[in-house]
Structure formats: structure tokens, C-alpha cells
N, C-alpha and C positions, 0 to 999 in steps of 0.2 A: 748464158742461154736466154734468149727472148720467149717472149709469152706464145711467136708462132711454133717457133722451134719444143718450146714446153711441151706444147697443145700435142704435138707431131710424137714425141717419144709419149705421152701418156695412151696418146691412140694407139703408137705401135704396142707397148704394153697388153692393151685391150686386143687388139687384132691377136698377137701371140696368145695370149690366154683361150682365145678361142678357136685356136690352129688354122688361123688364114693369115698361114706364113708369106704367100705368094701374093698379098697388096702389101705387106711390110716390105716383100725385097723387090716389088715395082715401084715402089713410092720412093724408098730410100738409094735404088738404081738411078733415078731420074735426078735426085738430089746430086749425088755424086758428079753425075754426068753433066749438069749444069754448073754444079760447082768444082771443077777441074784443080782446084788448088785447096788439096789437103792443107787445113789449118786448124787448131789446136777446138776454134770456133766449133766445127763441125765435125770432130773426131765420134762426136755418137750416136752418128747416121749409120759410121761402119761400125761401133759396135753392133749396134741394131740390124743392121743388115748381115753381118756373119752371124748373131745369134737366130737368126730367120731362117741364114743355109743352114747351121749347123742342124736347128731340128726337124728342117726336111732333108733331112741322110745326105744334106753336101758337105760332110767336113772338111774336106781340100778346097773346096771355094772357102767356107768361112775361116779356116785359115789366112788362107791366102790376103783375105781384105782386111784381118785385124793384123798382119803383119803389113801390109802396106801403108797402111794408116798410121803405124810406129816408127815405118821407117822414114817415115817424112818428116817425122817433128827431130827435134835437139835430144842429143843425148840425157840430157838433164831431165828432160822431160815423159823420159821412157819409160824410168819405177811408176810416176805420178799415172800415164796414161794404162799402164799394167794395171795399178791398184783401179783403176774407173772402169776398165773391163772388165775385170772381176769381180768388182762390186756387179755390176751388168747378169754376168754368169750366175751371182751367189744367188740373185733375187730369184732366179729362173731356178735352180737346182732346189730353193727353199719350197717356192711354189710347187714346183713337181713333187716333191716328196710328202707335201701335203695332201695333193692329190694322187696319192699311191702308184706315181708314174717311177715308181725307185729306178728302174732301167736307162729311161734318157736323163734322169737325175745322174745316175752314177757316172754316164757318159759324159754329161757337163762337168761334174765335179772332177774326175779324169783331165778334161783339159784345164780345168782352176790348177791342177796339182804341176802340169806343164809350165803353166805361167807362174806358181808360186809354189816349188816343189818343196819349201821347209815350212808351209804353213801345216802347223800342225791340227790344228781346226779342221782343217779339211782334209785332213788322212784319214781322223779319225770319222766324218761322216761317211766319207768315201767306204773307208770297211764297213761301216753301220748298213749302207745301200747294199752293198756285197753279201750283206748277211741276210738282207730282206729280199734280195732274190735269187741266192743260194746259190752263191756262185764263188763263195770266201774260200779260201784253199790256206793251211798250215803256212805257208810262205808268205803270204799277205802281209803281214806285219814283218817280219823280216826284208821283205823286197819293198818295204813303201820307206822301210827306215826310220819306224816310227819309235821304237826303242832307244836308236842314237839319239832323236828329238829329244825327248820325253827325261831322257836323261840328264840332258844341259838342260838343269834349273834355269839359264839365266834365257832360256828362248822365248819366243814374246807370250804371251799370256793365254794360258790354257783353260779353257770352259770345263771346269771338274763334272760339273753336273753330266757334260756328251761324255766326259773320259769314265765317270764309271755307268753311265748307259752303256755305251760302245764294252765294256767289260764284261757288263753281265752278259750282254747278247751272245760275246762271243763263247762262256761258259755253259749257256742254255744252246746254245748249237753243237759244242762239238766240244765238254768237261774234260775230256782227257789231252788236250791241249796244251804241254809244256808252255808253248811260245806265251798263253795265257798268263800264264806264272811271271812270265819274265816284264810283261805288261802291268801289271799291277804293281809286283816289284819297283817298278821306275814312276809307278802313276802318285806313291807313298811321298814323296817330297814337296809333292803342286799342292799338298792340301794343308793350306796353312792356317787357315781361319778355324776357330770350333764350331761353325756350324758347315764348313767342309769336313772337318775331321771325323766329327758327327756321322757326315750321312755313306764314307769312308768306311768307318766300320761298321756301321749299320749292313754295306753290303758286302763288307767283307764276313760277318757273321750268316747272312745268307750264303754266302758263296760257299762257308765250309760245310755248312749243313747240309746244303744240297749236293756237294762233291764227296765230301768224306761220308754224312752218314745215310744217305739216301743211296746214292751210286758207289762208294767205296772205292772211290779213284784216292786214296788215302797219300799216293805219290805226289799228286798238285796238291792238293786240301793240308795238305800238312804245311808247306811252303807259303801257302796262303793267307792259313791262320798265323804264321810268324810276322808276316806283315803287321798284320793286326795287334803283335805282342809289341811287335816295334814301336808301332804309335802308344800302346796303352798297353802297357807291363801287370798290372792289373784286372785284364778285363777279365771275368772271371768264365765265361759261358766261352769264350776262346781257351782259356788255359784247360778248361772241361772237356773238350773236344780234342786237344793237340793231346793230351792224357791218352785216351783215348784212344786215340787214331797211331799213337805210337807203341802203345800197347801192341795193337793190331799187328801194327807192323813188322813185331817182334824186337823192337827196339825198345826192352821193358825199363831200363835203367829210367831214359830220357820220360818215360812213360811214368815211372816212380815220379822222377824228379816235378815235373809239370804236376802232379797229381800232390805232390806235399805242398809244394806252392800252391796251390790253390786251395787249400784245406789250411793252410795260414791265415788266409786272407775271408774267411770264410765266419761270419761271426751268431747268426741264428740257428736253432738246435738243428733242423729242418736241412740245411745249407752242409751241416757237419755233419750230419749223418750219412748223406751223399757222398761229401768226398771223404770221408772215412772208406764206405765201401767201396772207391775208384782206387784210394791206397791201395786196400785186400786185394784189388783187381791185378793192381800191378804187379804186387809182389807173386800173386797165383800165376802170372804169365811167364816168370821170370826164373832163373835158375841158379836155386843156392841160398834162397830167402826163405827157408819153410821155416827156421825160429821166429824174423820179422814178420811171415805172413799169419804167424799164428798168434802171434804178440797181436799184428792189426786186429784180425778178426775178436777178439776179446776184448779191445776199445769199442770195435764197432756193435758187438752185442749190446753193452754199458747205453749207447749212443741209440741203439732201438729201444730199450728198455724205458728209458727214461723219456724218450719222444712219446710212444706211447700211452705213457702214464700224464704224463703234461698235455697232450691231445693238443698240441697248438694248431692255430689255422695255417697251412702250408700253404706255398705261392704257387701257383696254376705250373710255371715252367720248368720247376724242378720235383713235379708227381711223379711225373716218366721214369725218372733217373730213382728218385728213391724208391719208387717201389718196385725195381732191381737190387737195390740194394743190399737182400738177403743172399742173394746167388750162389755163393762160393762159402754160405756156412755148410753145409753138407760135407764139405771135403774135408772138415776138418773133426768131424764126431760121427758115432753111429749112432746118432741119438733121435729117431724120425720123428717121433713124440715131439721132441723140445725142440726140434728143426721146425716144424708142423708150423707150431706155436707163434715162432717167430716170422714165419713165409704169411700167416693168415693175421697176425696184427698188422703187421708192415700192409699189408693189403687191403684190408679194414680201412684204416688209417686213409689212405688215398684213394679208395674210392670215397669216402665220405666227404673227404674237401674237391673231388672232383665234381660231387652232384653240388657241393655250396658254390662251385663256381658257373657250374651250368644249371640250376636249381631249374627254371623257366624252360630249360631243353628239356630235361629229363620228367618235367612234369609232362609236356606233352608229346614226348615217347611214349610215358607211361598210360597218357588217356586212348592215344591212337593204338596201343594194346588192349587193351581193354573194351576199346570199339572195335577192334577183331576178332576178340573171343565169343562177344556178344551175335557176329554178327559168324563166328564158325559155329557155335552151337546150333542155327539154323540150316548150317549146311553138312552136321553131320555125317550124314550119309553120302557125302558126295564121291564120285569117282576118282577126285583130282588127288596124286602122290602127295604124301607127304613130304613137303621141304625140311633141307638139313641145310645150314650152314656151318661153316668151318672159318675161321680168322686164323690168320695167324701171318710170321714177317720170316718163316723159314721154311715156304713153298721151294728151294732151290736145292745147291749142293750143301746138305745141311743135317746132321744127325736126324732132326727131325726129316727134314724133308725126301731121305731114303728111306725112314721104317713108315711115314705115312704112305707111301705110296700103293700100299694093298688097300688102305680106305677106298682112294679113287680106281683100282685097277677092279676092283669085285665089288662093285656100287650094283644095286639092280636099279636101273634107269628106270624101268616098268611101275616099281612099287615108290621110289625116292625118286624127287627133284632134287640136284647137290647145285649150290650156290657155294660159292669162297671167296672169300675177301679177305685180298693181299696188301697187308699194311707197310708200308717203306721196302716194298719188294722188287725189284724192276733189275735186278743183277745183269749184266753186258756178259756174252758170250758164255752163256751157261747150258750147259745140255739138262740137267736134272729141269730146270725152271720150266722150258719150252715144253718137256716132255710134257709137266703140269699146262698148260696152256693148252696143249694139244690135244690133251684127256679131258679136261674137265668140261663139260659145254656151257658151264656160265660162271664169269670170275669178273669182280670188278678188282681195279688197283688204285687204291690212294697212297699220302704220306700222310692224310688230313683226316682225325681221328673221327673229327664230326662229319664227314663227306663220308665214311665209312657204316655211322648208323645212320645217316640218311638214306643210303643204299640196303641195307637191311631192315630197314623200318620198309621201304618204296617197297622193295622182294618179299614182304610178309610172312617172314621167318618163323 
């Protein structure tokens, strides 16, 4: 290419950028036309000039000129002039998605996938575009073939970093997704390096948490976590959840099993005392184990007892977990007293390392209370209801969430303002929930503990 010829494709670049598609394809019409014999020299005047029709809505003209332009050169020469069009196409589709034009992006990448239907690269943006402008349908990956891809390790080289973007997008659009499953399944082999493996289960640990314990699509999330065992047989916060989730699922044995495994590998008081009471869990969900569930529960008392008395500092991610912990001692004594005992040390206990980990939050929660009280004793006498809040993660079909509903059904609106704040609550196709939705006239919903007293600090509870 010579410096005029350069000159000529960096303008049309410039022209295209600023959609005056129509002196790109008068300019590079005149070229053509004076230079009547297609040669290898001046092959990227038509690319340029079919990427001019294509994104003024002529795609049978810009067809038509990047296939004539192929058909004149050597067979040999056909891949190389493919790969230079598409190079052409990629810069364009790059750019566009840049500037949020996802639509003629996805329509370019569409024809990249004509010209090179086993580049996997470009499936996966291709659905990435699909998903940004919501037009991705369950068969997508099926009908692009990206699974057969994904599956021959030896196809040419996969961008993990798009393959688990393109992943989570497509879990945050539409979790209940089998095809999902079967995409990650096959995505577990391209990640060979430890700083792919790494960020692999980094979002394969997201994906469960937000499938299984957020939404309780428990049917993908369980599959998913397995991935994650696959790579790392040890990962402990995967083997905590797949416990868990197969619990639920009333698959208590596998629930046992995963739940012992993990209480092996488990070595601080804090860590065992948790899955000690994920054991009890299991065997309480399970049928035929009330010897072994009462054998657990009595390790697990031993395992409170002495946590307590040792008062070690606990680690911020496993609070939640242990201070459930006690749950399932009540089923086994009628003793409320020594029940009592154990529900409010366990709970002691975690909140106290909750406030050492948020010391600086909770300091000014506590002053911005304190400058409300000061500033409600001035207003006394005011008209304004008194607000009630309510929290809680079993607004749905949920023991609690049937006998609460005379709270909200005989509220006096007149004399209370009712606030609720719904913690990992968002259940799919639930009638009890909606009812609550429907009743209550002010509810926020998180899964983010701290987003939740920020919304109740804001509401002036």
C-alpha cells in the first residue's frame, strides 16, 4: 500500500466514524471504476466500499463487492483476503460497541461469523451484543455452535477473560438457563494458567451465590459449583454451598457427604464450628439419621462452648453462616433456658466481630442516631406517624412469611408508617411475595447487608 493509498483508507476510516458513508462509497466507486482490474494491490477500496454500504442498510450491494473482489483473485489467496476483511469488519464492530451502537455492531459481527463461522471469538461477542440489546433467546448458543467449539480444546485460542464476561452476562439475564450450565461446563478446560484458573473461580463462586443462594435456581447452581470442585477439590466456600444447596434439594446423603468434606478440611475453631452445624443440617434434613444427628448436635454444642469461651476474632465471611449455627438445637431438648443460652452467646459473639469489622460504619450509624434523637425531641409533638421497620429474608412462601401477614393486613396507616427491608428476597414466581409487594407501600430489597442499613439509617427508623 502506498502512502496515497494509506492516506485514502485512514480518511475513509475518519469519514466512516462520522457516518458520511456516502463520500466513502463515491470516492472508492470512482477508484474501482478507473481501476477496472481487480488486483490484490487494491482489494481495500472494496473492502471499504462494501463496509460504507453495509452501514447504510445496503447489505446485498456490500456483499456483492466483497464477493467480487474474492472472486478475482487465486484460490490461495481467498483465506488471506477473508482474514483482511475481517480484520476491516472487527475494527468496525470494536468501535461500534464502544460507542454503544451494539445493534449495527451485532449486525457486522453476524457477517464476521458468515466469513469465519468457527471463530469462536466472535460467537462469543456476537451473544455479548445479543444480550445488550435483549434480543439473546435460549437457542443462541445452541444454534451458533458454540459448545461443539468450546469443546475441541485444540480450536484456535480462546480469550477467557470475553468467555467468562459473555458467562456471567448471560446468568445475570436469564439464571435459570440450563444451556448456561452446559457453557461453563465446556469453558473449564481453556483455563490453564493460575491467573485464568483464579479469576474462573472467582466467578464461578459468584455465579453460585447469586443462583443458588439469592434466586435458588439450586438445579444450575449445583452444576456449576461442580465445575468449581473440578478445578479445586478443596475450595472450601464451593463445597459450603453445594452442602447446602443439596440439602435443599433433598438430596441429604450428597448434602452429608460435601458437608463432612468440608469440616475435614476446615482447621480454625470459628471454620468448625460452622461446618459442624452444616453436618446437624444435614442429617436434620435427612431420613434415618436421628442417632448421627444427635451424636452431631453434641459435638456441635462442645464446638459453641469453647468458641465462646476463647472469644477468638472471626473472619467477616463466615459470621452469617455461624451465627445460624445454633438452629436445629431446639429439635433435640426441651430445654429453652439452655437453648436461650446458646442462641444469644453464638449471637453475642458475631455481632461483636461484626462491629470490629465495621467499627468506622457502626460509629457513624451510631452518631447519625444520636443526631436524630436530639433533633426528634424538638419535634415532639409532631403530627408525623411513627415509623416501624421490619427486616427479615422470609417475606414469601415461608412459615414466617404466612403467620406475618396479619402484621401487614391490620397495619393502621393513619397512626404507623411501615418500612420492610427484604434481605436476599427476590423469589421468581411466588404468590405469597407479590402479595407482600402489593401490601406494603414501602419496601426496599437488597442482598448487601450494608446497602440495607443504609436504607434504614436514609428512612429514619
Amino acid at each position: 500500500m502506498n502512502s496515497a493509498e494509506k492516506y485514502w483508507v485512514e480518511e475513509a476510516v475518519q469519514l466512516i466514524n462520522n457516518k458520511n458513508y456516502t463520500q466513502v462509497i463515491d470516492f472508492y466507486g470512482k477508484e474501482i471504476n478507473t481501476n477496472s482490474n481487480i488486483d490484490s494491490n487494491i482489494k481495500f477500496n472494496y473492502w471499504y466500499l462494501g463496509l460504507a454500504l453495509f452501514l447504510e442498510g445496503r447489505k446485498p450491494e456490500a456483499e456483492t463487492t466483497w464477493l467480487m473482489a474474492m472472486m478475482a483473485g487465486n484460490e490461495d489467496e481467498v483465506e488471506l483476503e477473508t482474514l483482511e476483511l475481517v480484520g476491516v469488519l472487527e475494527a468496525e464492530a470494536n468501535r461500534l460497541s464502544n460507542q454503544k451502537d451494539y445493534f449495527l455492531a451485532w449486525q457486522l459481527r453476524q457477517q464476521i461469523s458468515e466469513l469465519i463461522p468457527l471463530d469462536t471469538n466472535n460467537l462469543l461477542k456476537l451473544i455479548q451484543l445479543a444480550l445488550d440489546i435483549k434480543i439473546y433467546t435460549l437457542e443462541d448458543i445452541k444454534n451458533l455452535g458454540l459448545i461443539e467449539l468450546l469443546g475441541n480444546t485444540s480450536t484456535q485460542q480462546v480469550d477467557t477473560n470475553l468467555l467468562i464476561q459473555v458467562s456471567r452476562a448471560i446468568l445475570i439475564y436469564e439464571p435459570s438457563y440450563l444451556s448456561s450450565v452446559e457453557l461453563i461446563q465446556v469453558s473449564a478446560p481453556h483455563m490453564k494458567t493460575k491467573e485464568e484458573k483464579t479469576s474462573f473461580l472467582n466467578f464461578i463462586e459468584w455465579a453460585v451465590a447469586e443462583i443458588g443462594v439469592a434466586r435458588r435456581y439450586y438445579a444450575v447452581a449445583i452444576p456449576v459449583g461442580e465445575v468449581g470442585i473440578s478445578i479445586d477439590p478443596e475450595h472450601k466456600n464451593l463445597l459450603f454451598y453445594l452442602a447446602q444447596f443439596y440439602q435443599n434439594m433433598g438430596e441429604s446423603y450428597k448434602g452429608i457427604e460435601f458437608a463432612k468434606k468440608l469440616h475435614s478440611l476446615l482447621e480454625n475453631l470459628a471454620d468448625r464450628t460452622y461446618g459442624q452445624a452444616l453436618i446437624v443440617r444435614g442429617f436434620m434434613n435427612a431420613n434415618g439419621y436421628w442417632q448421627e444427628a444427635q451424636e452431631a448436635s453434641e459435638e456441635l454444642k462442645q464446638f459453641v462452648n469453647q468458641l465462646v469461651d476463647e472469644n477468638p476474632p472471626i473472619e467477616e465471611n463466615i459470621i452469617g453462616a455461624l451465627a445460624n449455627a445454633t438452629f436445629f438445637l431446639p429439635y433435640f431438648v426441651d430445654e429453652p433456658r439452655e437453648i436461650r443460652r446458646f442462641h444469644n452467646n453464638i449471637a453475642t459473639l458475631c455481632c461483636s466481630n461484626l462491629h470490629r469489622h465495621y467499627q468506622q460504619v457502626v460509629d457513624n450509624f451510631q452518631e447519625l442516631y444520636r443526631q436524630r434523637k436530639i433533633k426528634d425531641k424538638d419535634t415532639i409533638n409532631s403530627d408525623r406517624p411513627l415509623r416501624i421497620g421490619y427486616i427479615s429474608h422470609c417475606l414469601k412462601a415461608h412459615s414466617v412469611g404466612w403467620l406475618a401477614r396479619w402484621i401487614f393486613e391490620h397495619a393502621d396507616l393513619q397512626k404507623f408508617e411501615i418500612y420492610t427491608y427484604m434481605a436476599c428476597c427476590d423469589p421468581v414466581n411466588n404468590p405469597l411475595h407479590e402479595w407482600y409487594l402489593n401490601k406494603i407501600p414501602k419496601y426496599y430489597k437488597s442482598n448487601i447487608v450494608l446497602e440495607l442499613a443504609e436504607k434504614i439509617n436514609q428512612d429514619e427508623i
